[in-house]
N, C-alpha and C positions, 0 to 999 in steps of 0.2 A: 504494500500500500504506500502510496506516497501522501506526504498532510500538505494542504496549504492553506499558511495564515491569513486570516482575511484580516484588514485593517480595522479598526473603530470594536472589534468583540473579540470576547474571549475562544471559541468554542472553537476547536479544530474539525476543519470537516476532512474523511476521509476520501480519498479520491482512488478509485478504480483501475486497476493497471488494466491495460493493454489482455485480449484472449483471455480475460477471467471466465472461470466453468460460468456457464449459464444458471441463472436461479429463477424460481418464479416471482411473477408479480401480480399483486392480487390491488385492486382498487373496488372497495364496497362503500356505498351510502344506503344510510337509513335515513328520511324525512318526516316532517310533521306533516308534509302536503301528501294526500292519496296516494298508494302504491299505483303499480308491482316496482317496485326498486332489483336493482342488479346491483351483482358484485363480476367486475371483469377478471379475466387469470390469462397472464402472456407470460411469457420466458424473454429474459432474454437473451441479446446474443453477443458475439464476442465484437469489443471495439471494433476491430479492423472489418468488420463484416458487414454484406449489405444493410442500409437503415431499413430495417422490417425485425416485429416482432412477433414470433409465433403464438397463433393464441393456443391455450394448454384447453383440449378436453379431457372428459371423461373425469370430473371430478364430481368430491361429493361436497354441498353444501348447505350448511343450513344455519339459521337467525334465530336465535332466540332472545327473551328477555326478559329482565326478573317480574314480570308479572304473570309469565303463565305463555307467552305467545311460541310457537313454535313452526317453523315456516322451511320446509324442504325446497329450495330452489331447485329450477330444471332449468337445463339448456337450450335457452330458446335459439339461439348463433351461436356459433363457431367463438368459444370462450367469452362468452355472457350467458348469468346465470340468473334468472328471473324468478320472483317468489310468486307463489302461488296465491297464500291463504290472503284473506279480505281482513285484512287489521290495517293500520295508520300508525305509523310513528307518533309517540307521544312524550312532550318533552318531561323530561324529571325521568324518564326509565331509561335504563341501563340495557344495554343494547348489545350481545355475544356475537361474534360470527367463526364460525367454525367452518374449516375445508380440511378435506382429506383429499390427498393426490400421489400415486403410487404407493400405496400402503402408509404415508406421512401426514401428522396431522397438522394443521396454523390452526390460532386462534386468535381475535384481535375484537378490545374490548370499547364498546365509548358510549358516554352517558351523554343524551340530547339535554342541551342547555336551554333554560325557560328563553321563549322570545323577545327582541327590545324592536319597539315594533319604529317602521322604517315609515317616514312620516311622507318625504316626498323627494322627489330629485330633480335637482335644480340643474343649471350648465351655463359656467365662467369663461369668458373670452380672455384667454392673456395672453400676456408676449416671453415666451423662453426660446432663451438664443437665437433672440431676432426675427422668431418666428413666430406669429398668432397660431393660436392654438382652441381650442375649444375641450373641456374637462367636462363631465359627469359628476354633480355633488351629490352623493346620500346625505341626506341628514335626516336626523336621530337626537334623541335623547338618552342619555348614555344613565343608568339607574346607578343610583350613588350604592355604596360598600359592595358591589360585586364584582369581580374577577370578572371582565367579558369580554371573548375573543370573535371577528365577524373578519368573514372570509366577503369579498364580491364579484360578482363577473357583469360582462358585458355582452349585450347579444344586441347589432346593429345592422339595421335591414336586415333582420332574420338569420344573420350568421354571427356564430358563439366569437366575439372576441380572442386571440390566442392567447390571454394573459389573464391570470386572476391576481387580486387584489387583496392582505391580509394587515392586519389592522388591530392592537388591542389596548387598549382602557387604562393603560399604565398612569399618563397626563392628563388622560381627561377623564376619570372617573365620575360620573355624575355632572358631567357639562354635557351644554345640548352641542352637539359635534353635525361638525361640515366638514365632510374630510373629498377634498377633492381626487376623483382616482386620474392620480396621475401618469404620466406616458412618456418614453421619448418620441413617439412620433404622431402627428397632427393625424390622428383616424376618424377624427368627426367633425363634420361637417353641418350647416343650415339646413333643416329640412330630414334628415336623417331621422328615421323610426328607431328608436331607443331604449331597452330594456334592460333597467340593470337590478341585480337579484343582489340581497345580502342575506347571509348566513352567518345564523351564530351559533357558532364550534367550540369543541372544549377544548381545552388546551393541548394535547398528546395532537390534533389536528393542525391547530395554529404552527406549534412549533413544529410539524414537519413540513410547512406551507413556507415558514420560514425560516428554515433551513435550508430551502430551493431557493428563497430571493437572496439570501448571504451568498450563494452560491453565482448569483446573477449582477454580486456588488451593488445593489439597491440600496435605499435608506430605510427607514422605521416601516413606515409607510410603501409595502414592497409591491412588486410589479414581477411576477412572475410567468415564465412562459408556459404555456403547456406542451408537453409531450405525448406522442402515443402511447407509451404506457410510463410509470413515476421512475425518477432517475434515481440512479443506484445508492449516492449517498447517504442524503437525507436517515434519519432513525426513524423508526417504524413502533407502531402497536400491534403487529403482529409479531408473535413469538413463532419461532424455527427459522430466523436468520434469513426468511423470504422480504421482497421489498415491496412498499406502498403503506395503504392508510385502510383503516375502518371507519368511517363516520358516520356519527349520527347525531343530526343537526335543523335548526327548524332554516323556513327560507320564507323569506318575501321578495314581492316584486313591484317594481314601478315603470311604466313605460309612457313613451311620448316621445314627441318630433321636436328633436332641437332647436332651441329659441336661445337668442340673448340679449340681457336686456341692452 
């Protein structure tokens, strides 16, 4: 393994040599909003090797969670695993996911955090680095003594943003928060249909969201890419040494056509 220090934090992230064995990757979400939710599973592949990641069938998996809910996922595509049973994510319960795959078991655990509800979303015309620009603001009111982490994305003219946004309550705890989602590059425009979703994750989430923007030299306030499936570094709540996240997290949404005033 090779480490590289990132400036301004502590944490050493580990970095992936070259033709490392392939490992699996498993990315699940649980929500407050109506199922069926999926959990994905890809492998992946060695550096030097075509960018494609094989999805893993033929696994077993299944959601449960401390109230009683029990939910066998089946394979509806080529490594996407889909629940079946008619329940809803419900925030305050603690949320299991468990996969077997070649005789090996993961488990990866996350409790959905109450909602802080997303009031409306506004959109800032500035100038960075001489270029105007146009921002996406959520704002919120941030509930004073609680720990709360909110993840957001962007979906404009009907296509997912490639970057999400994570965000937690360290400075503003209990201020009503405008947090512009910032960008290096000018992706919105007058007129532009605009949806932007925030979720609030519990921390085992936040901090492996944020440990892909340290990895991207971001500030507080990160700007993360997405991948086809989660990159290798990052730490994980799944146990057996596989990569990605388990989450379970509520969401809201706000959309509309870019205006400024």
């Amino acid at each position: 393994m090779a480490c590289a220090f990132l400036s301004g934090c502590t944490k050493v992230i580990n970095l992936s040599v070259p033709n490392a064995a392939a490992q699996l990757v498993i990315q699940g979400n649980v929500t407050n909003a109506p199922g069926p939710y999926q959990v994905m599973i890809n492998s992946t592949v060695p550096f030097t090797a075509e960018n494609s990641f094989p999805a893993v069938d033929g696994a077993v998996v299944t959601i449960t969670d401390n109230t009683g809910v029990y939910d066998s996922l089946v394979e509806t595509s080529s490594g996407v695993y889909t629940t079946q049973g008619n329940w809803q994510g419900q925030p305050g319960n603690t949320y299991t996911l468990h996969v077997t795959y070649n005789g090996v078991g993961y488990v990866g655990t996350s409790t959905m955090p109450q909602p802080v509800s997303l009031d409306s979303v506004t959109f800032d015309q500035i100038t960075r680095l001489k270029k105007v620009v146009i921002e996406a603001v959520p704002n919120f009111q941030d509930p004073p003594g609680v720990q709360n982490y909110y993840q957001f994305t962007e979906t404009i003219n009907g296509e997912l943003f490639n970057k999400i946004f994570v965000f937690d309550d360290r400075l503003s705890d209990g201020k009503y928060v405008r947090q512009p989602l910032a960008d290096d590059s000018a992706h919105l425009a007058l007129g532009d249909y605009v949806a932007v979703s925030m979720y609030c994750v519990d921390e085992n989430t936040y901090t492996y969201f944020r440990e892909l923007a340290q990895q991207q030299n971001t500030g507080t306030f990160d700007a993360v890419l997405f991948t086809d499936v989660a990159p290798s570094d990052p730490g994980s709540n799944l146990s057996g040494g596989v990569l990605g996240y388990f989450s379970a997290h509520t969401v809201q949404t706000k959309a509309g056509f870019v205006s400024v005033q």
